[in-house]
C-alpha positions in Angstrom: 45.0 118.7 10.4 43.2 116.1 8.3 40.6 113.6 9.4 40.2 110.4 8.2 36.2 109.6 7.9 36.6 105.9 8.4 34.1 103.9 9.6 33.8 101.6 12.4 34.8 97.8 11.2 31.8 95.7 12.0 31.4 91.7 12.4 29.7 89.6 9.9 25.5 90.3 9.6 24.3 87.0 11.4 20.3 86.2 10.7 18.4 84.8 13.4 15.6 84.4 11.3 14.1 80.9 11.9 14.3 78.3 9.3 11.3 77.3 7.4 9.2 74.6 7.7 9.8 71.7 5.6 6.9 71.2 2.9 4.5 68.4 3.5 4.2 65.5 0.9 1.4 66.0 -1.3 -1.8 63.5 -0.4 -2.9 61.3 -2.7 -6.5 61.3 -3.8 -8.0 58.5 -1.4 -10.5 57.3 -3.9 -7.9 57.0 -6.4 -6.2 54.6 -4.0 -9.3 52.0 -3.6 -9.8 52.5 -7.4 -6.8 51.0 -7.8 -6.5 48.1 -5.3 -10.3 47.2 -6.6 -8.3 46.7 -10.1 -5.8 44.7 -8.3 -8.3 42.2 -7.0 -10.6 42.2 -10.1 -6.7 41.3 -12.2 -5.5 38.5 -9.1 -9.4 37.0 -9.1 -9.4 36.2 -13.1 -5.5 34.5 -13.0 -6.7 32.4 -10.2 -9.6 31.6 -12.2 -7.8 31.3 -15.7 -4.9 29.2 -13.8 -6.6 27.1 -11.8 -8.3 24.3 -14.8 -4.7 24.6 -16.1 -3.1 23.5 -13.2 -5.7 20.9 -12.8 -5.5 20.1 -16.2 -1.5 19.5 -15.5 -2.1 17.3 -12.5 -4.5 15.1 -14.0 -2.0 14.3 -16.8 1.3 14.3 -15.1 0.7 13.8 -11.3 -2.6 12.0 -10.0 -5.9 11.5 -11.7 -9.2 10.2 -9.8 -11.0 6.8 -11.4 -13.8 4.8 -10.3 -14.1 1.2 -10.2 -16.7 -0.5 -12.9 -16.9 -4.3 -12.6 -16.1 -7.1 -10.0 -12.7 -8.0 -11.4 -10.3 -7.0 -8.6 -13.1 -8.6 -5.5 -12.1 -8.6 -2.7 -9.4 -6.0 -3.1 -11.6 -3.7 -4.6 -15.2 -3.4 -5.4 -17.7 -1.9 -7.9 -18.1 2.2 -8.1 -14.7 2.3 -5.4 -13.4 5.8 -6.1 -9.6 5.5 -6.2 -6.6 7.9 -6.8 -4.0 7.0 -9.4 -0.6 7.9 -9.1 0.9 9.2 -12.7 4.3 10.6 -11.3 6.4 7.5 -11.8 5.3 7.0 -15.0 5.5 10.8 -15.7 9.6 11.1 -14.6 10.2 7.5 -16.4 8.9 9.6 -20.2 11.0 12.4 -19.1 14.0 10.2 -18.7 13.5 8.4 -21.4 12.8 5.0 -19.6 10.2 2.7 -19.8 8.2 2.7 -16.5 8.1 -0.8 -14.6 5.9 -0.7 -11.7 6.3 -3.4 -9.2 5.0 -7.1 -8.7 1.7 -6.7 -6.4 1.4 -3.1 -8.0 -2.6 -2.5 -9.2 -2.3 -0.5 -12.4 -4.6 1.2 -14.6 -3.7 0.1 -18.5 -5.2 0.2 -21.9 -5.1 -2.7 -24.1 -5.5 -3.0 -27.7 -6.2 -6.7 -27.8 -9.9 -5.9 -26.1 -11.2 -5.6 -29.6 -10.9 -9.3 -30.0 -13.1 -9.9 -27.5 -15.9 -7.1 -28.6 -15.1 -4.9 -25.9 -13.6 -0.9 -27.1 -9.6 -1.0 -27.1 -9.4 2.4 -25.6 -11.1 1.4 -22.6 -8.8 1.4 -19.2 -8.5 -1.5 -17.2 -6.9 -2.4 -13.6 -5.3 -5.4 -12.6 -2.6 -6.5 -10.5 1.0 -6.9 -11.9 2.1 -10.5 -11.2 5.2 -11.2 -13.4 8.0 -9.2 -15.1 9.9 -8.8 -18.1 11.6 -11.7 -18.9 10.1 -13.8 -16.2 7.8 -17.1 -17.0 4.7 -17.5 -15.9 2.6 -21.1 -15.5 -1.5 -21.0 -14.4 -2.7 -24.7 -14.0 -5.3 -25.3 -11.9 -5.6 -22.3 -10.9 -2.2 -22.1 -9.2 0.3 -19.1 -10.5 3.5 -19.6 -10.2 6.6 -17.2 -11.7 10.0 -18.6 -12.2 12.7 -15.9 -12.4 16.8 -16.5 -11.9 16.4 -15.7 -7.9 13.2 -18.4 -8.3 14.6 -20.7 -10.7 12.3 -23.5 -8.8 9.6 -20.8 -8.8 7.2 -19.0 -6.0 3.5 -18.2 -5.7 3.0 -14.6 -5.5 -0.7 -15.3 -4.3 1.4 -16.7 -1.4 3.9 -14.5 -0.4 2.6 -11.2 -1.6 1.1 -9.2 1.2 -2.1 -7.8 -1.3 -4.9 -10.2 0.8 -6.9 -12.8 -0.3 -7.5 -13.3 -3.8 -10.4 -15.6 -5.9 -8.0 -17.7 -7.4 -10.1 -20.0 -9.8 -8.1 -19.3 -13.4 -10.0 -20.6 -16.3 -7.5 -22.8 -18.4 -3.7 -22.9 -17.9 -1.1 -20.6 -19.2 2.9 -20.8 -19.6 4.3 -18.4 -21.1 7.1 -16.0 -20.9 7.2 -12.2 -20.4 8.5 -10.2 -23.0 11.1 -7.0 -22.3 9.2 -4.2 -21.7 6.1 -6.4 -20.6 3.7 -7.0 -17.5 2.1 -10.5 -16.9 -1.6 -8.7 -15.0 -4.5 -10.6 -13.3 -7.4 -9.8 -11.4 -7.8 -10.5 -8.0 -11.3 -12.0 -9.2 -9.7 -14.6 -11.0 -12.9 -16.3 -12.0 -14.6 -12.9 -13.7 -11.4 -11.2 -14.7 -10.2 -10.5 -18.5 -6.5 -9.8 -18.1 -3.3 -11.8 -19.2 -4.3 -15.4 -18.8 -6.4 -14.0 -21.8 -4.3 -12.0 -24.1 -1.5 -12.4 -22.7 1.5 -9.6 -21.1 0.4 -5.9 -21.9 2.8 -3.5 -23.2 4.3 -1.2 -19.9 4.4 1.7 -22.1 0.8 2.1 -21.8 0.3 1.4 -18.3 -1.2 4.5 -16.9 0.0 4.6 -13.2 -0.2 2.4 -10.1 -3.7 2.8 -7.5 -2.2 5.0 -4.9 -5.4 5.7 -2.5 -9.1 4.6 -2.1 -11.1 7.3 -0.6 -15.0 6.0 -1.1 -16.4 4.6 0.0 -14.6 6.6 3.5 -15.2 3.6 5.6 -13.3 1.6 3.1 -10.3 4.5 2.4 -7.0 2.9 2.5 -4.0 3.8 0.9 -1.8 1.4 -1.4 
């Protein structure tokens, strides 16, 4: 009688071993860490420093640009050494669009013009005055009276009148009648005794009208905006 020698079946081996423990991240050098965000600062410190007088440099050509007042030609409105913000932004967008920038009657604008060297003064100096007529307007100064005749005014008005800018020193030397060219302003001084403006030389080319007096803010009891 034959024996079979078999063994036993047994169930699968089963590990209750426990699982391992994951592997912590590796820490970064601290030190190496500050290095770095001491770069960071020393890098974000010099573009501030390098961007900052060419952003300035930006707004001061295309947005606002700070003058002072030298002379007594816009009394009362303004006086002598006022420190006055000048909006460029209108006259900015008008270049981009291709237009030429008009500024509004009983706007004060900053303006150079070229006709100064006729009477010894430098042609690249800037000037404010108030704009009183428009292109193709007329304009009549007799004894000391401005009056502007338009097609809504063909009987004409007074702007000294019935513009709210205040008071003004109205005494013109001589009398003027003349028309406004396209493209032209017709400016005075509010000092109309001690003021070199159009009754003068005449209209001044818009195209080199600066920008309009937005703000005065010295002296501060005297701030007011425009």
């Amino acid at each position: 009688m034959m024996q079979n020698n078999v063994p036993p079946e047994q169930g699968p081996v089963v590990s209750h071993a426990a699982p391992a423990a994951p592997t912590p991240p590796p820490k970064r050098p601290i030190h190496r860490r500050r290095k770095n965000e001491g770069w960071n600062n020393v890098i974000s410190t010099i573009s501030v420093l390098l961007l900052a007088p060419i952003i300035a440099v930006f707004l001061t050509a295309f947005v606002f640009q700070s003058y002072q007042v030298d002379g007594p030609s816009m009394q009362a409105t303004l006086h002598n050494n006022d420190r006055l913000i000048v909006w460029k932004l209108s006259k900015t967008w008008a270049r981009i669009t291709g237009q030429t920038y008009i500024p509004n009657r009983g706007d004060v604008v900053i303006f150079t013009e070229q006709a100064l060297s006729n009477y010894g003064q430098d042609p690249t100096k800037q000037l404010i005055k108030r704009v009183i007529a428009l292109p193709g307007e007329r304009v009549t100064i007799k004894d000391g009276i401005v009056t502007v005749f338009n097609k809504d005014n063909p009987e004409g008005f007074q702007p000294d009148k019935t513009l709210p800018y205040g008071n003004v020193i109205t005494e013109s030397p001589g009398d003027v009648d003349t028309i406004v060219p396209q493209n032209e302003l017709f400016v005075l001084g509010d000092n109309r005794a001690n003021s070199l403006d159009s009754s003068e030389f005449g209209p001044v080319f818009a195209g080199n009208v600066v920008g309009k007096l937005a703000l005065r803010i010295l002296p501060l009891g005297d701030a007011k905006l425009f």
